[in-house]
N, C-alpha and C positions, 0 to 999 in steps of 0.2 A: 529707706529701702534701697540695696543693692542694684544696682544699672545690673539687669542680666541681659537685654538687647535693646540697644539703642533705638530711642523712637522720636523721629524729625519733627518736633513740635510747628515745624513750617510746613508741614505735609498735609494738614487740614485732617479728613476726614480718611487721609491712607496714610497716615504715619509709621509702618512700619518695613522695611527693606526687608522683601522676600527675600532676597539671595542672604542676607545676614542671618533670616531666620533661619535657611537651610542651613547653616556652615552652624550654628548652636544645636539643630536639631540631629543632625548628622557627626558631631564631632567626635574625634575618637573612634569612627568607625571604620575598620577595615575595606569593608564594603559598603559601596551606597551609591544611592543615586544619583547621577547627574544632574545638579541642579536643572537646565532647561528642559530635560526629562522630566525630572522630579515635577516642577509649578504647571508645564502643560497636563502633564496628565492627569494633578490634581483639579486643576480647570477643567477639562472635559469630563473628568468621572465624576465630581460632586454638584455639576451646572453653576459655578462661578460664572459672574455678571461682572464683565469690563462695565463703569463707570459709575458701580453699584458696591462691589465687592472687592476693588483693584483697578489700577491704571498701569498701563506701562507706557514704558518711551526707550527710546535707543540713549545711550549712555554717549556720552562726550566722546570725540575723537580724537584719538591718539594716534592714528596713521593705519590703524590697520580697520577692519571689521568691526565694526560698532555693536557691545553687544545689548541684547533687550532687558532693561529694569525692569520688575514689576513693583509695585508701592498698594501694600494691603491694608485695608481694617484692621482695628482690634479684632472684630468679631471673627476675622478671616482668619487672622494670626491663632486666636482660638481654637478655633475647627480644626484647621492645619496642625497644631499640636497636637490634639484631641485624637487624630486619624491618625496618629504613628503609635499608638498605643504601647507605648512603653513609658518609663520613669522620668527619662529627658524630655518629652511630651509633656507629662503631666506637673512636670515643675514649670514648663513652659506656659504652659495654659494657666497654674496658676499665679502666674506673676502678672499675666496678661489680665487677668481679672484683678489685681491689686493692685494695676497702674489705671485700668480705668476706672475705679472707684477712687483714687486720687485725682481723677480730672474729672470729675464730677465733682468733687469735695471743692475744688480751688474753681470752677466755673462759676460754682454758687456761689462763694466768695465776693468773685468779682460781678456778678450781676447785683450782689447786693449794695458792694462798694459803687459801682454807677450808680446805679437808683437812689441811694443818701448825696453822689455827687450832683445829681441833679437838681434834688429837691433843694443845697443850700446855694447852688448856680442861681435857680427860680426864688429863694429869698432873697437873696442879695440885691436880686433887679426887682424885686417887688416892694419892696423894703426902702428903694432909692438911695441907698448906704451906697453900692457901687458909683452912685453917679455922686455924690457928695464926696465921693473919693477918689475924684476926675478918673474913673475908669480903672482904677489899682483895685478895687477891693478886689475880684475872683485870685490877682495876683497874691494879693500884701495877706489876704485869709491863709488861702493854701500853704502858702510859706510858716505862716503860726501854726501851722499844725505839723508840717511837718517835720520843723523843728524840733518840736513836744516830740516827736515818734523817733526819726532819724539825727534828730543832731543835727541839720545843716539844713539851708534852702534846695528848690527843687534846681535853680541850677548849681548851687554848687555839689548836690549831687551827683546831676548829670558829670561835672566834673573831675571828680572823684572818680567815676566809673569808666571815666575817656567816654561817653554817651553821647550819641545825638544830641543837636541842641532842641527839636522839637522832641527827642525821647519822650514816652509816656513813664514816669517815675513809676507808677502803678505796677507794671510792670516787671520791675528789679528787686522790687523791697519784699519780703517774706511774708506767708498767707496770714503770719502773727500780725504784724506793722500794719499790713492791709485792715484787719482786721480792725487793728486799734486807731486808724486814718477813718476809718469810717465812724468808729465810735464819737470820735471826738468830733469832726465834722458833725452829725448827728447832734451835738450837744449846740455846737457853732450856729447851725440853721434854729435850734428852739431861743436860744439868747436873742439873736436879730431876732426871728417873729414876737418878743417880748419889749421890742424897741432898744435893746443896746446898743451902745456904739461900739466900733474898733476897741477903741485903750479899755472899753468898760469889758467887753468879752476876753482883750485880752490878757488883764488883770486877773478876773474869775478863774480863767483856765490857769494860770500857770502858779494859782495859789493852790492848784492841784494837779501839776506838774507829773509826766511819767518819766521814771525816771531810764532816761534815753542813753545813759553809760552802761545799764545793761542787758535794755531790748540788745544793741548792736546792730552795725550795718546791715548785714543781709542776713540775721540770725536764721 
């Protein structure tokens, strides 16, 4: 999908830059509002809620007059489209809806991927394989799988990507990879509950090997 306006994935729950949405919303027009015109009076005429619906903050100083950010919802960015009732609105709005059903899609994702990471975390110490393994196994597992997915260890991925050393690999790799870390993890934790060891699991697994030349790095 097309980036048509940029949304701060570090923004939490107001990822997207009102004054951006204005200058898309407004583009090409001869005439229009001024943005701090424009966002207060959509704030007082539709009952926008600071800490609900938007935050602002005064923007970094540059030496002169600091001016005021605001940082909205999807839902707000929505409506805010929605209310200019023109064509550049309603493309607007619908992108806004076909970005947050992609972060819905990749949230599931990764709540799924936790929850299989936990449950072969909770094997491995149940199982006492980790402690037979003076403490390597959550390491020496994770690396066999992700091997099978990415081609490399998790730190020589981090490597590769110039990444934090505590980086969360999870993270970098694509909702595919993800997807297939969890499958096989899933496989990893019923082996252990079966009593296998390391070389026996990872023998099994890589007699059915994916082939990692062309999942690709960050396909």
């Amino acid at each position: 999908m097309e980036e048509l306006i940029r949304l701060n994935e570090n923004g939490g729950e107001f990822p997207i830059d009102a004054r951006e949405l204005h200058e898309k919303l407004f583009d090409g027009q001869e005439h229009f509002t001024r943005f701090n015109d424009w966002i207060n009076n959509r704030i007082k005429d539709y009952g926008f809620v600071e800490g609900q619906d938007f935050y602002s903050e005064f923007s970094k100083s540059t030496g002169g007059r600091r001016a005021v950010e605001y940082h909205l919802t999807i839902d707000m960015g929505k409506e805010l489209a929605m209310l200019e009732n023109n064509e550049k609105g309603r493309i607007v709005r619908k992108y806004f809806i076909a970005v947050e059903k992609a972060f819905r899609q990749t949230n599931a994702i990764k709540l799924v991927s936790k929850e299989v990471r936990r449950e072969l975390t909770d094997a491995l110490r149940d199982s006492g394989l980790n402690e037979k393994m003076h403490g390597f196994g959550y390491k020496t597992f994770t690396d066999l799988v992700y091997k099978m997915v990415i081609g490399m260890s998790a730190k020589q991925f981090r490597v590769a990507l110039n990444l934090p050393k505590d980086a969360n690999v999870r993270e970098y790799i694509s909702e595919f990879q993800r997807q297939q870390v969890a499958k096989i993890e899933r496989a990893v934790q019923s082996f252990i509950d079966c009593g296998f060891d390391y070389n026996e699991i990872k023998q099994m697994l890589e007699s059915k090997a994916l082939p990692t030349n062309k999942i690709g790095l960050l396909s």
